[in-house]
C-alpha positions as a Markdown table, in Angstrom:
| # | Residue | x | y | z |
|---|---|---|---|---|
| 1 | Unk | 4.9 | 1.6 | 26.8 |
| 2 | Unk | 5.1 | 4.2 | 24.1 |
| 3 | Unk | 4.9 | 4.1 | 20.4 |
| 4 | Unk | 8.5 | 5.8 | 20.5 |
| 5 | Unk | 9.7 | 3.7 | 22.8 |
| 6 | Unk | 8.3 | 0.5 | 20.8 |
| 7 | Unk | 9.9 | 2.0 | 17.6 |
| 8 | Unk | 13.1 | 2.5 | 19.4 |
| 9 | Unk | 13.1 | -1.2 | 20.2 |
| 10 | Unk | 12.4 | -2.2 | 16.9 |
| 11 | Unk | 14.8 | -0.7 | 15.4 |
| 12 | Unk | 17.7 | -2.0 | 17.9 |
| 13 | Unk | 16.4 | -5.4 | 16.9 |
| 14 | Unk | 15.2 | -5.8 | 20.9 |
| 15 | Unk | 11.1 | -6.4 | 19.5 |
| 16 | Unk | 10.8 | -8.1 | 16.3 |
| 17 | Unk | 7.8 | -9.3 | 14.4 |
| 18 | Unk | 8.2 | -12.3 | 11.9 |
| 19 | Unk | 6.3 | -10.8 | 8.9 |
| 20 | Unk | 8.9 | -12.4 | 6.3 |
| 21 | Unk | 8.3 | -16.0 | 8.0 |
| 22 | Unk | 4.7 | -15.7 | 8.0 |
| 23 | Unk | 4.8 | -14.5 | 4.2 |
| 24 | Unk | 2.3 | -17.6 | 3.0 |
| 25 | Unk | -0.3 | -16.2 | 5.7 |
| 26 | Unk | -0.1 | -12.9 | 4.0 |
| 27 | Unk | -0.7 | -14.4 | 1.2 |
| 28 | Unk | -3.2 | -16.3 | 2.0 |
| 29 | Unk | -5.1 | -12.8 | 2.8 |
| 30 | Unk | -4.0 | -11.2 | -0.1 |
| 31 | Unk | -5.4 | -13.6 | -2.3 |
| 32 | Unk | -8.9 | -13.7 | -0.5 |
| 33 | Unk | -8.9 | -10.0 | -0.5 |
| 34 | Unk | -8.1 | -9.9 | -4.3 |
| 35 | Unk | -10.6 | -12.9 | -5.2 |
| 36 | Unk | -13.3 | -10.7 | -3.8 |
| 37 | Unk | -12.0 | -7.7 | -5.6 |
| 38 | Unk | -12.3 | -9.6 | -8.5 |
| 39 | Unk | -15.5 | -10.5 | -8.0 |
| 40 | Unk | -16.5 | -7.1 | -7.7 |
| 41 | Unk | -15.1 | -6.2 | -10.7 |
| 42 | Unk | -16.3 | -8.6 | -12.8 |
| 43 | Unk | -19.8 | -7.0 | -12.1 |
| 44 | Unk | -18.7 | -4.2 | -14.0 |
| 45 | Unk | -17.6 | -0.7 | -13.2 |
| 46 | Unk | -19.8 | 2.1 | -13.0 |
| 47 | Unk | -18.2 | 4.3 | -15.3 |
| 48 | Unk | -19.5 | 8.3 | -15.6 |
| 49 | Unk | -20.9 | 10.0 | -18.1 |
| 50 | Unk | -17.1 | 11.2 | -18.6 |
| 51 | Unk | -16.0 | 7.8 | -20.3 |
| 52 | Unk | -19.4 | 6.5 | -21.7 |
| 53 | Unk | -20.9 | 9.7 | -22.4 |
| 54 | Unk | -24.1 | 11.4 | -21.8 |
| 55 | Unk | -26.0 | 14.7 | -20.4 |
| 56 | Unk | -25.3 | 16.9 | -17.2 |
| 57 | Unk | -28.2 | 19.1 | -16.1 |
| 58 | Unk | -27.5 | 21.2 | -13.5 |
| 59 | Unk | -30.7 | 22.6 | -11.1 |
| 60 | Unk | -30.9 | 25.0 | -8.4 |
| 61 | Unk | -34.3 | 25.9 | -6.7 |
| 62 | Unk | -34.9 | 25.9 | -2.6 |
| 63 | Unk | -36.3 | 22.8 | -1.2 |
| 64 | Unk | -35.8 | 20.5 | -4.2 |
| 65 | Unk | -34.5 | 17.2 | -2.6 |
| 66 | Unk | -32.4 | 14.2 | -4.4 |
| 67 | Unk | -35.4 | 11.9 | -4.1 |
| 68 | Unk | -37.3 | 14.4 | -6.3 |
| 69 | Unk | -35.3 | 15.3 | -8.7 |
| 70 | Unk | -34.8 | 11.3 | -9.4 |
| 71 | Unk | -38.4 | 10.7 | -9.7 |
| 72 | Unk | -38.7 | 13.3 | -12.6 |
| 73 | Unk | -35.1 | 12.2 | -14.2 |
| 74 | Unk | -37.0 | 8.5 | -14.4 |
| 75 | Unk | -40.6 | 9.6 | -15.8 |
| 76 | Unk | -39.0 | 11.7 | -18.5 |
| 77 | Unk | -36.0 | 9.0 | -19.1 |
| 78 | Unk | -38.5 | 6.4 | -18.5 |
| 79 | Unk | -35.9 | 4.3 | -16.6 |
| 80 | Unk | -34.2 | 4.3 | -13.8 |
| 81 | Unk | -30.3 | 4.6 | -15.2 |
| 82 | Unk | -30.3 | 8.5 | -14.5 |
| 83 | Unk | -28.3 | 9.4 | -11.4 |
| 84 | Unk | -28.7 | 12.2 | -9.5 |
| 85 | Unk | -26.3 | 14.3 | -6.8 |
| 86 | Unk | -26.4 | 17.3 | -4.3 |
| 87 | Unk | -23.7 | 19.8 | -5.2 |
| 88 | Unk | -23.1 | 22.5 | -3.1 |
| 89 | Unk | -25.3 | 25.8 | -2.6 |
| 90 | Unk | -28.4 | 23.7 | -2.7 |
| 91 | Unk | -27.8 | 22.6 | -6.5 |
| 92 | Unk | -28.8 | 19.5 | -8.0 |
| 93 | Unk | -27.3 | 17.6 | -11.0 |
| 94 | Unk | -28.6 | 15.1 | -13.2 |
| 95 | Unk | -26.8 | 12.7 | -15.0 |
| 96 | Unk | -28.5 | 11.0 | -18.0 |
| 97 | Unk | -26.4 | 8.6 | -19.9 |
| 98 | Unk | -25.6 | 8.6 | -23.6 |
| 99 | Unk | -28.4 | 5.3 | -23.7 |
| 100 | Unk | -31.3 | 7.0 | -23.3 |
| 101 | Unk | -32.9 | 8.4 | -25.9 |
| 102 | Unk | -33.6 | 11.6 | -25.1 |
| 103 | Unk | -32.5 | 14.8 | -26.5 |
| 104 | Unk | -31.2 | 17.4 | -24.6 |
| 105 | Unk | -33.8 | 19.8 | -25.8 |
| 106 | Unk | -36.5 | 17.6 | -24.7 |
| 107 | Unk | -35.3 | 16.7 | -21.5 |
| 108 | Unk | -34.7 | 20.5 | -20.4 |
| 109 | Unk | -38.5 | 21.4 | -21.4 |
| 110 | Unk | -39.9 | 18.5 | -19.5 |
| 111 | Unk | -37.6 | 19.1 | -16.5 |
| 112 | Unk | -38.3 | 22.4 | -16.0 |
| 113 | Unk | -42.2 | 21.7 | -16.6 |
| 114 | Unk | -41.9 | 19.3 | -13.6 |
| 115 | Unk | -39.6 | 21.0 | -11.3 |
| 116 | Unk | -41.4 | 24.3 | -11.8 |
| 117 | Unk | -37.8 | 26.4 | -12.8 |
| 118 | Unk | -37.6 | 28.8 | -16.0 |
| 119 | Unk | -35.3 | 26.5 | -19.0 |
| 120 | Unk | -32.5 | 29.5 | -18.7 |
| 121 | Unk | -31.9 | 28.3 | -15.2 |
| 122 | Unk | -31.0 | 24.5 | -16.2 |
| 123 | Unk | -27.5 | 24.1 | -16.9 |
| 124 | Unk | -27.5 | 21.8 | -19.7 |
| 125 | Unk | -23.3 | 19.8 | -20.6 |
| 126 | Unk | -23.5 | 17.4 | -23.4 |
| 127 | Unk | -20.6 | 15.0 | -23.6 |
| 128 | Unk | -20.1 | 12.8 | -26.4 |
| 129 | Unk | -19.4 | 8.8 | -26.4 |
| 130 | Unk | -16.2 | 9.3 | -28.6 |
| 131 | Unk | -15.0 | 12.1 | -26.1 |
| 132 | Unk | -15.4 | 9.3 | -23.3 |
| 133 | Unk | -13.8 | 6.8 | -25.1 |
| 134 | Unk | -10.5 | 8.9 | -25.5 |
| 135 | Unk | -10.6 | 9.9 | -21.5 |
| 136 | Unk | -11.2 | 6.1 | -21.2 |
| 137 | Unk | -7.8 | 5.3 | -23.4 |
| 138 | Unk | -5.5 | 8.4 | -22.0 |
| 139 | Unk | -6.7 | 6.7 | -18.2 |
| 140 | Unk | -5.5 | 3.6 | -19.7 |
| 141 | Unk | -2.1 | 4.6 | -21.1 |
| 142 | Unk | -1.6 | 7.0 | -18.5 |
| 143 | Unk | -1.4 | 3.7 | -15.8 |
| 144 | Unk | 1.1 | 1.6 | -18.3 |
| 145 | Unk | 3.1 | 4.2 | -18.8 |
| 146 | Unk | 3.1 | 4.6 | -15.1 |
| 147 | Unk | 4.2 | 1.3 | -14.4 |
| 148 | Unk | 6.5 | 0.7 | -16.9 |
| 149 | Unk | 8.5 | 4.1 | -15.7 |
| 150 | Unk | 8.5 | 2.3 | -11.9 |
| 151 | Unk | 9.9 | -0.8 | -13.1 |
| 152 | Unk | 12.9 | 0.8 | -15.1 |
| 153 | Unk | 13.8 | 3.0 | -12.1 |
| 154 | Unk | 13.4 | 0.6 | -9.6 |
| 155 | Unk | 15.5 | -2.4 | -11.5 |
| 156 | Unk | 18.1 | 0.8 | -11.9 |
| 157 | Unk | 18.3 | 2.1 | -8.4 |
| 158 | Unk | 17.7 | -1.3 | -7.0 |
| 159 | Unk | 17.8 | -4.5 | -8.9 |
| 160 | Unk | 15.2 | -6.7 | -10.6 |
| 161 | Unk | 13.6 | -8.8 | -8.0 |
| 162 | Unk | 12.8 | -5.5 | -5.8 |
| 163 | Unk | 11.2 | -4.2 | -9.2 |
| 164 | Unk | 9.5 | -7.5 | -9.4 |
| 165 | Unk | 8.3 | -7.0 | -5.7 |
| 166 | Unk | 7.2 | -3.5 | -6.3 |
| 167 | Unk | 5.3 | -4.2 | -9.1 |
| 168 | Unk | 3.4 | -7.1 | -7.8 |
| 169 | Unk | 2.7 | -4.6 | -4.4 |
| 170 | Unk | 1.0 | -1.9 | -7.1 |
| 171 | Unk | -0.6 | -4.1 | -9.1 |
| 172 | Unk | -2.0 | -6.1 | -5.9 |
| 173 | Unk | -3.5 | -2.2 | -4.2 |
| 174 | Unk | -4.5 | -1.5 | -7.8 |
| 175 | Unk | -7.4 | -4.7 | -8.1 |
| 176 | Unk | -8.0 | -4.4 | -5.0 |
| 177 | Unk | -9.0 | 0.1 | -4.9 |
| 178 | Unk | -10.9 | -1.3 | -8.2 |
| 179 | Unk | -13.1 | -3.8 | -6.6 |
| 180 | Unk | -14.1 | -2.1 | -3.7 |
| 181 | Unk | -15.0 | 0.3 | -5.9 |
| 182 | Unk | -16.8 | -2.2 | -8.1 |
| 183 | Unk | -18.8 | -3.7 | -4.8 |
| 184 | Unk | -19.8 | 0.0 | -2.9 |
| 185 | Unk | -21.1 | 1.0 | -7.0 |
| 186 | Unk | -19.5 | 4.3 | -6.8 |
| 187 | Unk | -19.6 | 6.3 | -10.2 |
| 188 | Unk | -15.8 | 5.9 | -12.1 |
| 189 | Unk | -15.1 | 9.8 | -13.0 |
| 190 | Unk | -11.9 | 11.4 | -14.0 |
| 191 | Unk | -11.1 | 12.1 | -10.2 |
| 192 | Unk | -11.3 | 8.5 | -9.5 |
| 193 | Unk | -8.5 | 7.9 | -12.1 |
| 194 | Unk | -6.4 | 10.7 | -10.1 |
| 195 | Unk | -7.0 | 9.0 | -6.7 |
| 196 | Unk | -5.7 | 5.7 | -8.3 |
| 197 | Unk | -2.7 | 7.3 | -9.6 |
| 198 | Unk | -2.1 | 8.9 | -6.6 |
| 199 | Unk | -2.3 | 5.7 | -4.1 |
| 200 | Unk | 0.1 | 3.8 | -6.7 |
| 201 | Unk | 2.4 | 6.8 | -6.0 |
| 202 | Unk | 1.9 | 6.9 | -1.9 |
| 203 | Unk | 2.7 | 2.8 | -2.3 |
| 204 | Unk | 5.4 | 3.1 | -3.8 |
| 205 | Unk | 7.1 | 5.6 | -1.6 |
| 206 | Unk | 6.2 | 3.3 | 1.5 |
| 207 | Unk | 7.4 | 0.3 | -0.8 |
| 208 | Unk | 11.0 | 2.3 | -2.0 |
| 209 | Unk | 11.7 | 3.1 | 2.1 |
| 210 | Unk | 11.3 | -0.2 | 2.8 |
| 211 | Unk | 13.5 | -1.7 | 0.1 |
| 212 | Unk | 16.2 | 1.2 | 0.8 |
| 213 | Unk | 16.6 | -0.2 | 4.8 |
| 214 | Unk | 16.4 | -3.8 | 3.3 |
| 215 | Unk | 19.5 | -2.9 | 0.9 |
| 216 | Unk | 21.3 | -1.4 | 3.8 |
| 217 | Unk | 20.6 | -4.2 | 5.9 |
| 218 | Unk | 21.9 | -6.8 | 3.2 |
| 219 | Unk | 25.0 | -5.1 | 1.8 |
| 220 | Unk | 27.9 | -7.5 | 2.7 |
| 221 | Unk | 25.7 | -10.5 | 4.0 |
| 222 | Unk | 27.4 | -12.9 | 2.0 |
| 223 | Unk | 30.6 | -12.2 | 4.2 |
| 224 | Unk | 29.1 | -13.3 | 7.7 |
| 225 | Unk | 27.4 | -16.4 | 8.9 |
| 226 | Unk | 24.9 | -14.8 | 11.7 |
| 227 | Unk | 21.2 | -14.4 | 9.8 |
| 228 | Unk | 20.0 | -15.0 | 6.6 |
| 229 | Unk | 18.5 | -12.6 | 3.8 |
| 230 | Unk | 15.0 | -13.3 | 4.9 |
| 231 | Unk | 16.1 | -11.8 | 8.6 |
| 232 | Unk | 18.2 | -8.9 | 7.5 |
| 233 | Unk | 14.9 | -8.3 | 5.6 |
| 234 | Unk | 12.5 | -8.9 | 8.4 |
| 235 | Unk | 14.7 | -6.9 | 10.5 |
| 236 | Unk | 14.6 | -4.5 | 8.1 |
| 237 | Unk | 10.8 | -3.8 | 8.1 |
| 238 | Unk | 10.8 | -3.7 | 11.5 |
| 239 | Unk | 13.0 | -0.9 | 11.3 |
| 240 | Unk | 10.5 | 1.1 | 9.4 |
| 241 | Unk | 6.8 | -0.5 | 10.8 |
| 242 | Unk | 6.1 | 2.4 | 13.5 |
| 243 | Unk | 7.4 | 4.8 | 10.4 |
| 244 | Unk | 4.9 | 3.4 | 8.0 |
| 245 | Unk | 2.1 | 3.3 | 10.5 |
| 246 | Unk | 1.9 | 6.7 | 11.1 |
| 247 | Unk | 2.3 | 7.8 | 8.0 |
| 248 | Unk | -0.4 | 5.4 | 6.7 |
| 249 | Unk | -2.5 | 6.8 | 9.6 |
| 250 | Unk | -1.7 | 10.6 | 8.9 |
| 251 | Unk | -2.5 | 9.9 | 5.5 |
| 252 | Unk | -5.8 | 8.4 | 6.2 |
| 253 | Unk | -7.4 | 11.2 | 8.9 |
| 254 | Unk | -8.1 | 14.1 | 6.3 |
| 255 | Unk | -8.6 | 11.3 | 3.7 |
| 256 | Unk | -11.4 | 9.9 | 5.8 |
| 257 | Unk | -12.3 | 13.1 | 6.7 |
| 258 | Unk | -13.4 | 13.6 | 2.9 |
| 259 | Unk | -15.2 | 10.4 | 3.1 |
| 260 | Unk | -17.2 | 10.3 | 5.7 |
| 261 | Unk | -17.9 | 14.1 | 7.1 |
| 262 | Unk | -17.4 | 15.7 | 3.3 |
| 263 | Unk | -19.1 | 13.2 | 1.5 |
| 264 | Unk | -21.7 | 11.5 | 4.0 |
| 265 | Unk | -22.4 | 14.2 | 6.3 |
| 266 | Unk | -22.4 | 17.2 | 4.2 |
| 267 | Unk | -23.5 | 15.9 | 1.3 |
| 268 | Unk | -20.5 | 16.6 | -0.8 |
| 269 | Unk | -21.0 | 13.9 | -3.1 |
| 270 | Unk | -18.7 | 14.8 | -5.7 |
| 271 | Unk | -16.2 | 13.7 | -3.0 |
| 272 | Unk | -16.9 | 10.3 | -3.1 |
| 273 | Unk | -14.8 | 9.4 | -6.0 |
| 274 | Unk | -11.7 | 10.7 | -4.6 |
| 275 | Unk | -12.0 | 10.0 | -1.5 |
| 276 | Unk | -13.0 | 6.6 | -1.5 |
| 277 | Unk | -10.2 | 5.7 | -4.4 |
| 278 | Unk | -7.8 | 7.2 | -1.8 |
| 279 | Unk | -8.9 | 5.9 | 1.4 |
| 280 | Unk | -8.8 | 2.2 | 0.5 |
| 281 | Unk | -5.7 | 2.8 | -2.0 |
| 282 | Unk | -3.4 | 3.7 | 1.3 |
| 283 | Unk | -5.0 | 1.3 | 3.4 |
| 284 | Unk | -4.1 | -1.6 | 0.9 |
| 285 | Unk | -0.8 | 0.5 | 0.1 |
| 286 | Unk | 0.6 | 0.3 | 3.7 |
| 287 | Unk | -0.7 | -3.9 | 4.1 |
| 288 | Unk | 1.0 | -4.3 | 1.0 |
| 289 | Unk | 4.7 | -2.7 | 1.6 |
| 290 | Unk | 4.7 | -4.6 | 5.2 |
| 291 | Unk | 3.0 | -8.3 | 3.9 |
| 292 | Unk | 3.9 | -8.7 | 0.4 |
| 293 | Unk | 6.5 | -6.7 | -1.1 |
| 294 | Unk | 9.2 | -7.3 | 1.6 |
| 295 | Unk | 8.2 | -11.1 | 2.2 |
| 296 | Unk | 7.9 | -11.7 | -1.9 |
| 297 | Unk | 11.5 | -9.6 | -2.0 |
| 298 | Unk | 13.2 | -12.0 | 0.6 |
| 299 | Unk | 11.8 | -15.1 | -1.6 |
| 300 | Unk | 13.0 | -14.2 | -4.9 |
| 301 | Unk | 16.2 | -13.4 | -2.8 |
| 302 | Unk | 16.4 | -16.8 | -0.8 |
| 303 | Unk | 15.9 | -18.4 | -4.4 |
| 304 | Unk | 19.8 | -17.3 | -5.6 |
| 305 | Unk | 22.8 | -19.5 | -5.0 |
| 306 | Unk | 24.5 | -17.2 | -3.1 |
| 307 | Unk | 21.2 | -16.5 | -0.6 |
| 308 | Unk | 20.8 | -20.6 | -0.4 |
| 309 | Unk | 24.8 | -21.0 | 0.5 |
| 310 | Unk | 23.9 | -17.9 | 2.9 |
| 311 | Unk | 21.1 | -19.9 | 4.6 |
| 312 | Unk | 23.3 | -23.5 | 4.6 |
| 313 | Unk | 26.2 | -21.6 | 6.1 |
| 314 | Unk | 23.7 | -20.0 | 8.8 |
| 315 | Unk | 22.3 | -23.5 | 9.5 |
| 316 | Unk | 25.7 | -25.1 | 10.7 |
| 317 | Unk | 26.9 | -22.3 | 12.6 |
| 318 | Unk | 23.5 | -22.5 | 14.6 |
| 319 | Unk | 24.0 | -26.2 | 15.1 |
| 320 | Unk | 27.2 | -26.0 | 16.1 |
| 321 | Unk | 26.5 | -22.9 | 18.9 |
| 322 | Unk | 23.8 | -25.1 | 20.0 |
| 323 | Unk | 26.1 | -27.9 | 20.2 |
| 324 | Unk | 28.6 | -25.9 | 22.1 |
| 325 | Unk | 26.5 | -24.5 | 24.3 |
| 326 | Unk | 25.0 | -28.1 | 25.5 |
| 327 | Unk | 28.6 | -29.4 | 26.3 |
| 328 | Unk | 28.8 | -26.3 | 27.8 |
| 329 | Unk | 26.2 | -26.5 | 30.3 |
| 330 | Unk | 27.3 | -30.1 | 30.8 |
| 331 | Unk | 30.5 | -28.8 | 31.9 |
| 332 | Unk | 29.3 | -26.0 | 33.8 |
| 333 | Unk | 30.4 | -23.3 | 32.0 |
| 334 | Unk | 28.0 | -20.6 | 31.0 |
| 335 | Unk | 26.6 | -20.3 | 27.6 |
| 336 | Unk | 28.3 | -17.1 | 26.8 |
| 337 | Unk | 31.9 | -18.6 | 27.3 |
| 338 | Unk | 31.2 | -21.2 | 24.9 |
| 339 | Unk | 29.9 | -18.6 | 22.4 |
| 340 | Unk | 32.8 | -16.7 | 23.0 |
| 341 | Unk | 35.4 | -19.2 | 22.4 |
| 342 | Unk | 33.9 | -19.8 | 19.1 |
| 343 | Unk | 33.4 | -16.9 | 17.9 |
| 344 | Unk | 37.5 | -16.3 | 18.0 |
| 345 | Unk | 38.5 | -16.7 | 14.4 |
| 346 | Unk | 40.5 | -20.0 | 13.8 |
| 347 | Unk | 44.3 | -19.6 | 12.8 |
| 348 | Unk | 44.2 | -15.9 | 14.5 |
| 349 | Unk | 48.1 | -15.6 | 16.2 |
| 350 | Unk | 49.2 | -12.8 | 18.9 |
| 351 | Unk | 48.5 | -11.9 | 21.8 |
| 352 | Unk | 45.5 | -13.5 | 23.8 |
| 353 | Unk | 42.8 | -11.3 | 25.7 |
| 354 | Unk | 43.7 | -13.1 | 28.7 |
| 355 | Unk | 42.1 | -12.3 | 32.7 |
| 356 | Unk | 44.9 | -10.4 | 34.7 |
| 357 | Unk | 46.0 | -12.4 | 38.1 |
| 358 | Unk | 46.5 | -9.4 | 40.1 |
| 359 | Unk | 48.0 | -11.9 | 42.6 |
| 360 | Unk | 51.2 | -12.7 | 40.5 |
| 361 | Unk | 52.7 | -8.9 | 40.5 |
| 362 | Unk | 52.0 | -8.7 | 44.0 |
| 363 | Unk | 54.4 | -8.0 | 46.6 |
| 364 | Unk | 57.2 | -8.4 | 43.8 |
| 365 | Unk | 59.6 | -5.4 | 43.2 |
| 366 | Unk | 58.6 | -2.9 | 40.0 |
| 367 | Unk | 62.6 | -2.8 | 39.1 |
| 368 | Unk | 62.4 | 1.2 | 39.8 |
| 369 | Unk | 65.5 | 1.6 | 42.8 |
């Protein structure tokens, strides 16, 4: 069977998948996922020299490797907190952090006396802590001013628990981009904040199709007794699974493309940030619009008077179709008859949908002389 046609027969309802009813499983994952996240953060970030400050020295010369350069960054440094990266056109750059005490001057003298290159020829960027500790705060107000802008538009366009959801789904990819990050020790630069900016974005696009085929699936669900907000909802994200997958994996191809053939192959490290921010930000975007935002939406929902009169109403018209439909087959009657006969609204008066006895009329004169 194709994708299509599986898509197809999700969104006619034929194929379902329970993803609202198994909400506390989701959870359950979630929460592991998150702990471990947390974890990782809690071992600190590595943050660049672009928030805590420091010294960029930039090297080119043919046949100089990244094991090399790292051993001279260390004797001169004496430590081992300088990090080192392979740019493009056989450059190499050296990070020394604002800690070390080492002036610039100094460190360009000795590293040209060990690497054997004229001084002229190292690059030499001096950032300053209080320059990183502004980056560090715009970041910072950039992300609340982020969320705070989704909430408003989505408690306007939408309502409040679908705000609720949305933020819950953001703040849920956001820890857990963070402590991957935190675990795999990647270096925290200004492209990492864009990559985390961008994957709260991608989210919340997934997240806003979701809701919008949710809110066309509920409007008026009050009025019938059929399925409950929790199935309109599940229903719902069926509708728009096979859509989110293959966005979610469209997304992820030249994503992982940057990752792994970019930045591991080619040795394009200054890809790393972005790409790993990005690669595990959709990943956890996509799980989270599917497992937690829809099934947290449908229990804030269920939660309302009106849902839980919904669900009540729901209850008894299943018990009574089940009802009918064993006296039914005690009778010998098929189940669909019995359905039928209650599904004709009490009270209604006129004329009756009633099986045509072709055998009355016949033979008998049509008045016409």
């Amino acid at each position: 069977m194709s994708l299509r046609n599986i898509g197809h027969r999700l969104y006619q309802g034929e194929v379902s998948f329970d993803f609202v009813g198994r909400r506390k499983l989701w959870y359950s994952i979630s929460g592991v996922i998150v702990l471990v996240a947390a974890i990782g953060l809690a071992m600190g970030l590595h943050l660049g020299i672009e928030f805590k400050g420091g010294s960029v020295y930039t090297v080119q010369k043919q046949g100089l490797s990244i094991a090399q350069a790292q051993d001279v960054a260390n004797e001169i440094t004496g430590g081992t907190t300088a990090q080192v990266q392979q740019l493009g056109d056989g450059k190499i750059r050296i990070q020394v952090s604002s800690e070390e005490k080492v002036s610039g001057p100094a460190f360009v003298e000795e590293l040209s006396k060990d690497l054997g290159v004229q001084a002229k020829d190292i690059d030499a960027q001096v950032i300053g802590p209080s320059w990183g500790e502004q980056i560090s705060q715009k970041a910072l107000l950039g992300l609340v001013i982020f969320m705070v802008l989704v909430t408003v538009y989505l408690a306007i366009a939408f309502e409040w628990r679908m705000a609720l959801a949305a933020l819950v789904a953001l703040i849920h990819d956001l820890l857990i981009t963070i402590g991957v990050y935190a675990l795999v020790g990647f270096e925290v630069t200004p492209g990492t904040v864009i990559g985390f900016l961008t994957i709260l974005g991608y989210s919340l696009y997934d997240t806003v199709v979701v809701f919008d085929t949710v809110k066309e699936n509920t409007r008026g669900i009050t009025k019938q007794n059929r399925r409950t907000y929790s199935e309109a909802a599940n229903h719902a994200l069926n509708q728009t699974l096979v859509r989110s997958i293959n966005t979610t994996v469209v997304a992820l191809l030249p994503v992982a493309a940057l990752l792994f053939i970019g930045g591991g192959l080619l040795g394009a490290g200054t890809l790393n940030d972005i790409s790993l921010a990005l690669f595990i930000g959709l990943a956890a975007g996509a799980y989270s619009s599917i497992c937690v935002a829809t099934p947290l939406l449908a229990q804030l929902k269920e939660q309302t008077p009106e849902m839980k009169a919904l669900a009540k109403r729901v209850a008894q018209r299943r018990a009574a179709d089940a009802k009918a439909a064993e006296a039914a087959q005690a009778a010998g009657e098929s189940p669909e008859d019995a359905e039928d006969g209650e599904d004709e609204p009490a009270g209604m008066v006129g004329q009756r949908h009633q099986p045509v006895n072709r055998s009355r009329t016949k033979g008998r004169p049509s008045g016409k002389r």
